[in-house]
Backbone as ProteinMPNN parsed JSONL, in Angstrom:
{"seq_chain_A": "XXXXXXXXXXXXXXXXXXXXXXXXXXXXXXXXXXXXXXXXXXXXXXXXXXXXXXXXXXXXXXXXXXXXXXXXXXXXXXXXXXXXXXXXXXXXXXXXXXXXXXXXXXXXXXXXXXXXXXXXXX", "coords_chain_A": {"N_chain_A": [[-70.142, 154.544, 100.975], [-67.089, 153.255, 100.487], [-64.363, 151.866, 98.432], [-61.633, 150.036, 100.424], [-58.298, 151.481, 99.493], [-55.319, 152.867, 98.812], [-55.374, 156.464, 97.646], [-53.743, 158.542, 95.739], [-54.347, 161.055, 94.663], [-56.911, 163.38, 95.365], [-60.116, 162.387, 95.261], [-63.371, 161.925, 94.089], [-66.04, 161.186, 96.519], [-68.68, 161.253, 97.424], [-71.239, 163.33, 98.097], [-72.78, 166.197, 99.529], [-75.827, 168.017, 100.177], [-77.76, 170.961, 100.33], [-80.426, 173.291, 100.58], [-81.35, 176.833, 100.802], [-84.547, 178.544, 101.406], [-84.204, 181.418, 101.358], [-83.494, 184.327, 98.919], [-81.564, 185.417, 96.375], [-78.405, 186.702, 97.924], [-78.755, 185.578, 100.062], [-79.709, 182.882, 99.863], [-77.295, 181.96, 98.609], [-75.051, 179.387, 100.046], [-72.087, 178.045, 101.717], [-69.973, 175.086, 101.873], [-68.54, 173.556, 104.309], [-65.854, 171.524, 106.21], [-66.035, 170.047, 109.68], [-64.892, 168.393, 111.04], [-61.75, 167.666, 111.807], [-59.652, 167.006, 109.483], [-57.19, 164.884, 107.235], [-57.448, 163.57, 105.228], [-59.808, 163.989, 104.065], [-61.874, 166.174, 102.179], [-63.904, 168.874, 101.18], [-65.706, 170.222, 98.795], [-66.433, 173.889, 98.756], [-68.624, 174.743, 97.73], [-69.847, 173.203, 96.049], [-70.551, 171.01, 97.594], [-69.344, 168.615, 97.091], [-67.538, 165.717, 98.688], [-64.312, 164.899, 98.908], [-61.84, 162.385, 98.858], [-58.096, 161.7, 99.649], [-55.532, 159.579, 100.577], [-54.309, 157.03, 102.289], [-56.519, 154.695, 102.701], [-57.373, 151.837, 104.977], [-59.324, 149.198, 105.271], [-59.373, 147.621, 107.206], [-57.486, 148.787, 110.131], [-59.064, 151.157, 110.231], [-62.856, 150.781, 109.966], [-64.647, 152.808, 109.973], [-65.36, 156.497, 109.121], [-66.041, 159.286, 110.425], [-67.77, 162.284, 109.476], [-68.548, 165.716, 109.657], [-70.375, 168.011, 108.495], [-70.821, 171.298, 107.788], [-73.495, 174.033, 106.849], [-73.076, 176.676, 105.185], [-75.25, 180.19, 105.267], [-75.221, 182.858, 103.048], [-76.105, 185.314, 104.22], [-77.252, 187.919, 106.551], [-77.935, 188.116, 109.834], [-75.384, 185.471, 109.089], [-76.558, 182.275, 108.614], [-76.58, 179.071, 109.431], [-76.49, 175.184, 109.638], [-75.714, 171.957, 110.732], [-74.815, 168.61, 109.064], [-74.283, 165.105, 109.909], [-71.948, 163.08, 107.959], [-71.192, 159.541, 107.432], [-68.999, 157.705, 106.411], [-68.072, 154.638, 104.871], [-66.138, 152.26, 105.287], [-64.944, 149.761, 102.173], [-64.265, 146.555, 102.11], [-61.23, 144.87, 100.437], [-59.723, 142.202, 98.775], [-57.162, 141.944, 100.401], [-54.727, 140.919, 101.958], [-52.868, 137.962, 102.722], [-53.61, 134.514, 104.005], [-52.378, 134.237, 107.259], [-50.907, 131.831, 109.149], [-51.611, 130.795, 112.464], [-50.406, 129.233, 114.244], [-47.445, 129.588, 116.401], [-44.533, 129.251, 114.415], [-42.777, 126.581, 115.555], [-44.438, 125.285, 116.084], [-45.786, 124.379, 113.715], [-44.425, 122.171, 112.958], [-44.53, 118.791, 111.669], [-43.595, 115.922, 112.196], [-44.443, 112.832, 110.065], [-45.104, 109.565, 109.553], [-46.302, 107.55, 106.725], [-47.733, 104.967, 105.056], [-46.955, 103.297, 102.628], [-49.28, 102.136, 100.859], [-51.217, 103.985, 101.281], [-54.37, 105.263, 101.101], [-55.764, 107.179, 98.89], [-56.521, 110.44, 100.812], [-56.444, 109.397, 103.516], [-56.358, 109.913, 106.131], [-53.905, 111.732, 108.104], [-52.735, 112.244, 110.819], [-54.115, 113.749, 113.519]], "CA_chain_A": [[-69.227, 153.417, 100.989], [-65.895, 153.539, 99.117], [-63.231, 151.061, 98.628], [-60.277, 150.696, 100.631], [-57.02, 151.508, 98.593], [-54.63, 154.21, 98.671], [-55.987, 157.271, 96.702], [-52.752, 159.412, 95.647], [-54.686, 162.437, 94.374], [-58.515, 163.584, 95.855], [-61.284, 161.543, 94.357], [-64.485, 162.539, 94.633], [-66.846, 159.927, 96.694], [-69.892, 161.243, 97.739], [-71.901, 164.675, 97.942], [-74.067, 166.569, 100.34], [-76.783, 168.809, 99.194], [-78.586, 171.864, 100.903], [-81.294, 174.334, 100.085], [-82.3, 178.178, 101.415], [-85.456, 179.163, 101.073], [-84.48, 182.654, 100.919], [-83.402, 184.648, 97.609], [-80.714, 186.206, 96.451], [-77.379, 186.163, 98.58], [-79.321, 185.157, 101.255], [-79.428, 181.785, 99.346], [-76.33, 180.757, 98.977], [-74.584, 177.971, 101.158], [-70.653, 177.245, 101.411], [-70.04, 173.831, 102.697], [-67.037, 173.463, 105.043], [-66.333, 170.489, 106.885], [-65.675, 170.668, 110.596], [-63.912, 167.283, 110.907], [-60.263, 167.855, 111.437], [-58.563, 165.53, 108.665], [-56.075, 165.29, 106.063], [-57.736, 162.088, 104.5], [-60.855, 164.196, 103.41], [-61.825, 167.958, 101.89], [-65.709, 169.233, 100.711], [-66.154, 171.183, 97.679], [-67.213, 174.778, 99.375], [-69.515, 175.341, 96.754], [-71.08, 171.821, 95.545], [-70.776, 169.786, 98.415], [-68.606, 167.119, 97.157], [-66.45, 165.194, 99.398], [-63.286, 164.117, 97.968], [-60.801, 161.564, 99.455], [-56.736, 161.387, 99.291], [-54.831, 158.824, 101.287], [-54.523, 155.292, 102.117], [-57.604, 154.28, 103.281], [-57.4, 150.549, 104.822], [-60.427, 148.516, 106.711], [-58.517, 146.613, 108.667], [-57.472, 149.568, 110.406], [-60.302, 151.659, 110.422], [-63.579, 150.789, 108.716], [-65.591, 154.19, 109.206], [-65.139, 158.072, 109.029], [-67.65, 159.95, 110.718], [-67.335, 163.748, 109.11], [-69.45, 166.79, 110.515], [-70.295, 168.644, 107.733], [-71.224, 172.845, 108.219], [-73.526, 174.42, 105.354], [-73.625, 178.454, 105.985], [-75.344, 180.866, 103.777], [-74.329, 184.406, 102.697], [-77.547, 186.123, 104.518], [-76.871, 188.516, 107.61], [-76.857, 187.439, 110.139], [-75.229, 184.167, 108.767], [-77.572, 181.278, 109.443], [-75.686, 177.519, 109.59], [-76.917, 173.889, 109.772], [-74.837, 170.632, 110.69], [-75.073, 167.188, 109.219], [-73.199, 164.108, 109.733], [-72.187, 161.588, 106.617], [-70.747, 158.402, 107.553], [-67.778, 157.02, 105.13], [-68.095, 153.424, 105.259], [-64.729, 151.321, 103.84], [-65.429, 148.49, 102.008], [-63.236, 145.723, 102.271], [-60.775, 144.124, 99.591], [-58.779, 141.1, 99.26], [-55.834, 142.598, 100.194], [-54.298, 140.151, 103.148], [-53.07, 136.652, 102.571], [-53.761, 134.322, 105.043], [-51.924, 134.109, 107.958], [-50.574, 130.84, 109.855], [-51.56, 131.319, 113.915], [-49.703, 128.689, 115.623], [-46.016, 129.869, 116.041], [-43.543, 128.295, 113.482], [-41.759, 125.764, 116.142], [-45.538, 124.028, 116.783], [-45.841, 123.877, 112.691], [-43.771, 121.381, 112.23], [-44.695, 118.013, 112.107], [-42.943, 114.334, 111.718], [-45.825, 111.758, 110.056], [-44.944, 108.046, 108.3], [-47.141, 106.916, 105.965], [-47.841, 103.477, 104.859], [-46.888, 103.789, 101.147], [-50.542, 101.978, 100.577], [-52.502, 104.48, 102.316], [-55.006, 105.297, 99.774], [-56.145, 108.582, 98.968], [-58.354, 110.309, 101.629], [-56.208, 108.399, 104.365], [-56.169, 110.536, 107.429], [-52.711, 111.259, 108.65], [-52.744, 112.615, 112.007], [-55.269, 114.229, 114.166]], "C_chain_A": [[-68.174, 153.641, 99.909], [-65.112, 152.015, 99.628], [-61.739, 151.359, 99.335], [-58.835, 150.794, 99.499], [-56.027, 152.921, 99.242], [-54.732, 155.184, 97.9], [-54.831, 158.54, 96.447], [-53.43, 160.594, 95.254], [-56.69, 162.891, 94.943], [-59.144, 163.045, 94.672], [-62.454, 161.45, 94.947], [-65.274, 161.375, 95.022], [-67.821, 160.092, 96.86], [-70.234, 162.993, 97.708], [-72.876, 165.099, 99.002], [-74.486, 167.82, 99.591], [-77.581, 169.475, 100.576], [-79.348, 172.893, 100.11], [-81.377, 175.778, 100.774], [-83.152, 177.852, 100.815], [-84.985, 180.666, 100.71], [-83.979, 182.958, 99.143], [-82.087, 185.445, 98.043], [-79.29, 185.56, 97.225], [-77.582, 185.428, 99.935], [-79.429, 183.44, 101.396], [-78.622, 181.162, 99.075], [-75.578, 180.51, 99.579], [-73.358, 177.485, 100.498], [-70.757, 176.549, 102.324], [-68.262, 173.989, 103.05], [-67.062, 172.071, 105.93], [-65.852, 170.866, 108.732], [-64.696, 169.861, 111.662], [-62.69, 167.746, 110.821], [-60.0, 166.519, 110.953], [-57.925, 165.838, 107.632], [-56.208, 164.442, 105.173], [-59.168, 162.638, 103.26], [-60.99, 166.13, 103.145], [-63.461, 167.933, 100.989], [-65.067, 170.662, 100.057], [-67.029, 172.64, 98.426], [-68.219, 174.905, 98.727], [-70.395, 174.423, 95.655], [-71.297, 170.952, 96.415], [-70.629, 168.758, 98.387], [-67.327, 166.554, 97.555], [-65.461, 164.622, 98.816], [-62.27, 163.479, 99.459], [-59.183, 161.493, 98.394], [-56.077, 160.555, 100.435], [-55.229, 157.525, 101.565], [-55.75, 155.043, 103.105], [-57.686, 152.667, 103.681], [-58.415, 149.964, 106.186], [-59.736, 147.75, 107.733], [-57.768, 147.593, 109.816], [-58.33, 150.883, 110.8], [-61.263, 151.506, 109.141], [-65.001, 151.91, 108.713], [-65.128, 155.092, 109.985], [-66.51, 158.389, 109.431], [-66.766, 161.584, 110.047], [-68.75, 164.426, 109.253], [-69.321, 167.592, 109.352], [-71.005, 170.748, 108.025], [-71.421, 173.192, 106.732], [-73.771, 176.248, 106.057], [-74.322, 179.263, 104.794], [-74.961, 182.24, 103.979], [-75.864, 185.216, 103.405], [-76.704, 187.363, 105.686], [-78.263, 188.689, 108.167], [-76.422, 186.167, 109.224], [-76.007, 183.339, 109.401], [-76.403, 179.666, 109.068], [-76.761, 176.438, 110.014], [-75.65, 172.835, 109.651], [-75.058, 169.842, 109.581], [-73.726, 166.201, 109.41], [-72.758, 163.106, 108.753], [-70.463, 160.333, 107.793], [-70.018, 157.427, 106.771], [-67.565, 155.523, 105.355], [-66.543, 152.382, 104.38], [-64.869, 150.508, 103.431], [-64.097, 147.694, 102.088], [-62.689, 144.7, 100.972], [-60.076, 142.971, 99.949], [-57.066, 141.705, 98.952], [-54.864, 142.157, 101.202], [-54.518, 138.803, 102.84], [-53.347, 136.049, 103.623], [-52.338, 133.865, 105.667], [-51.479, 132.23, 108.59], [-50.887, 131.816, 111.81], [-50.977, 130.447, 114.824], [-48.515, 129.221, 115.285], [-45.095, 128.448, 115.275], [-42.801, 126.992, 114.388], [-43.074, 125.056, 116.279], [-45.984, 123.846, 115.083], [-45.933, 122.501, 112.172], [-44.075, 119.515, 112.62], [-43.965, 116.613, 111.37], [-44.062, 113.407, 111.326], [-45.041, 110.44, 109.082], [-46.222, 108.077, 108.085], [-47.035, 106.055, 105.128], [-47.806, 103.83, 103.139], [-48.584, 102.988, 100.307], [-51.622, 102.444, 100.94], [-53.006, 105.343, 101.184], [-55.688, 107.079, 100.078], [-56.78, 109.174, 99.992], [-57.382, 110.225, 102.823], [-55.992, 110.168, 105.141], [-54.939, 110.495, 108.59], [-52.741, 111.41, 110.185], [-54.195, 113.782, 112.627], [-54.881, 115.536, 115.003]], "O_chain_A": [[-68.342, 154.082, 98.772], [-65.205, 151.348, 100.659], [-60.953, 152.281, 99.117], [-58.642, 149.848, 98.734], [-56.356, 153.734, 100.106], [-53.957, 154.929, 96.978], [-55.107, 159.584, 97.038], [-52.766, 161.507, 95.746], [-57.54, 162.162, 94.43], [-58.845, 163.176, 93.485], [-62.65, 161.007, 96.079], [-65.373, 160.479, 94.183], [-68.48, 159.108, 96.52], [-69.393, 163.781, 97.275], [-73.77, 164.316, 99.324], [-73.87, 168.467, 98.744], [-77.932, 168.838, 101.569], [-78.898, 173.307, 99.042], [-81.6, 175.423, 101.931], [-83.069, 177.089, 99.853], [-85.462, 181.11, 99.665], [-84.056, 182.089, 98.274], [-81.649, 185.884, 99.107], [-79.017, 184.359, 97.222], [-76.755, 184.863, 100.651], [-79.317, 182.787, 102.434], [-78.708, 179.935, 99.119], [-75.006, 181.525, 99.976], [-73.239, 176.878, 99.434], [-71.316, 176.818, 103.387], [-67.266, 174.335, 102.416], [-68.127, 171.578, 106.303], [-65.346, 171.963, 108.965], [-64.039, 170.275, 112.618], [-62.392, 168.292, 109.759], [-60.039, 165.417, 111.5], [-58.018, 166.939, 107.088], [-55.357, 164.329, 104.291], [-59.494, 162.122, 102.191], [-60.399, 167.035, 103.734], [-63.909, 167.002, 100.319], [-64.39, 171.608, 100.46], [-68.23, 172.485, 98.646], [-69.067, 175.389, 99.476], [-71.228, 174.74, 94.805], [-72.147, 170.084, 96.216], [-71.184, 167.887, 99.057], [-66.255, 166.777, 96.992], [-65.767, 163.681, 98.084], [-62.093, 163.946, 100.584], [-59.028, 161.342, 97.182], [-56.208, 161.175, 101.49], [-56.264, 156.984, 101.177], [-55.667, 155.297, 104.307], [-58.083, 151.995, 102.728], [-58.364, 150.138, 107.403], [-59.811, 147.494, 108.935], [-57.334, 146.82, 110.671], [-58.033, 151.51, 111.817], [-61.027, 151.781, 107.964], [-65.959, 151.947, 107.941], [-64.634, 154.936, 111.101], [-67.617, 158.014, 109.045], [-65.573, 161.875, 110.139], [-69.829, 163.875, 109.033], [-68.174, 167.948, 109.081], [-71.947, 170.807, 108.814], [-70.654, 173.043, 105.781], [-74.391, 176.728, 107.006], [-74.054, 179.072, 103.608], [-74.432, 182.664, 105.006], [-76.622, 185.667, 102.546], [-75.505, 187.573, 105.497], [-79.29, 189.099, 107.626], [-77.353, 185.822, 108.496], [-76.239, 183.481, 110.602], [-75.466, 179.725, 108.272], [-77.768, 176.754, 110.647], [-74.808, 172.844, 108.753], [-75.713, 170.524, 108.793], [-72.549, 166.449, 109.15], [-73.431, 162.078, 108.832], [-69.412, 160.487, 108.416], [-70.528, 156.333, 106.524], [-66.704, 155.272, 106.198], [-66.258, 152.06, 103.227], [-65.085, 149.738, 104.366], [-62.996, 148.243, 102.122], [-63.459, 143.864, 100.499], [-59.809, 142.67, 101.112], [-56.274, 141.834, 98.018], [-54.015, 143.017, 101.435], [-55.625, 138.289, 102.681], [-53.432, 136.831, 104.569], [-51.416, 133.34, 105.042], [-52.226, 131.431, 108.024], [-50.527, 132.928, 112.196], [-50.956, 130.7, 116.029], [-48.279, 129.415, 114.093], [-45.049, 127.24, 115.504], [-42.117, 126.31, 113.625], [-42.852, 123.919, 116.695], [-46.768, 122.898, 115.053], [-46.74, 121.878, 111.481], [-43.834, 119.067, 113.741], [-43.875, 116.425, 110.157], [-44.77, 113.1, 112.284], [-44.511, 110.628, 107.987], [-47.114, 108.457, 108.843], [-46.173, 106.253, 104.272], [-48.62, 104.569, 102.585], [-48.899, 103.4, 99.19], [-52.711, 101.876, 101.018], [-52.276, 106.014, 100.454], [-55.928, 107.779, 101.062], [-57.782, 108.541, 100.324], [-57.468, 111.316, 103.386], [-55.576, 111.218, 104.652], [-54.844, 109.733, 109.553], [-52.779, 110.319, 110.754], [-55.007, 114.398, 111.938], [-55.741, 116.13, 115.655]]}, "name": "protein", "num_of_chains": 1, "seq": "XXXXXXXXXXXXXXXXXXXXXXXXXXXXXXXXXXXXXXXXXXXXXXXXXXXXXXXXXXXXXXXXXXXXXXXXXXXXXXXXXXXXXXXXXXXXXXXXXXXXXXXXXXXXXXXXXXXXXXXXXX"}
């Protein structure tokens, strides 16, 4: 989960993590993602996802990204996973009016003794 905002430079939000068993070069695992985007980029070599760009829920409130871990063995061996970027939502939208401006407007008298409370129109 991250916040929505606009993120002018990559900021790291989350991390994925893999193991070999084997040894040696056989053991280690560059992470690539497989997600085409320009919103997100993975650390080849720690597996931490960083975010740059305006991110806003009201617009979209999740990123699915396909992550690819490979290791240096021969043949190359590979594993998926999927992480799920959830946006959280700010107060960033005043409220709105939904009737159109011409049904707004309304004419009311009131009884200059109409006591607090008083209920103008319905």
């Amino acid at each position: 989960t991250i916040q929505e905002g606009d993120y002018t430079s990559f900021v790291p939000i989350d991390a994925v993590n893999a193991s070999d068993a084997d040894s040696g070069l056989n053991s280690l695992i560059t992470f690539s993602l497989m997600t085409n985007t320009s919103l997100f980029k993975i650390n080849p070599t720690s597996g931490e996802i960083l975010v740059r760009g305006d991110l806003d829920r009201e617009q979209q409130e999740t990123y699915t990204l396909h992550v690819l871990a490979t290791d240096h063995g021969t043949p190359w061996l590979n594993n998926t996973c999927t992480v799920i970027i959830v946006i959280e939502d700010i107060n960033d939208n005043p409220p709105r009016f939904v009737q159109p401006p011409d049904r707004m407007k309304a004419v009311v008298s009131v009884d200059e003794d109409a006591g607090i409370g008083t209920e103008l129109f319905q």
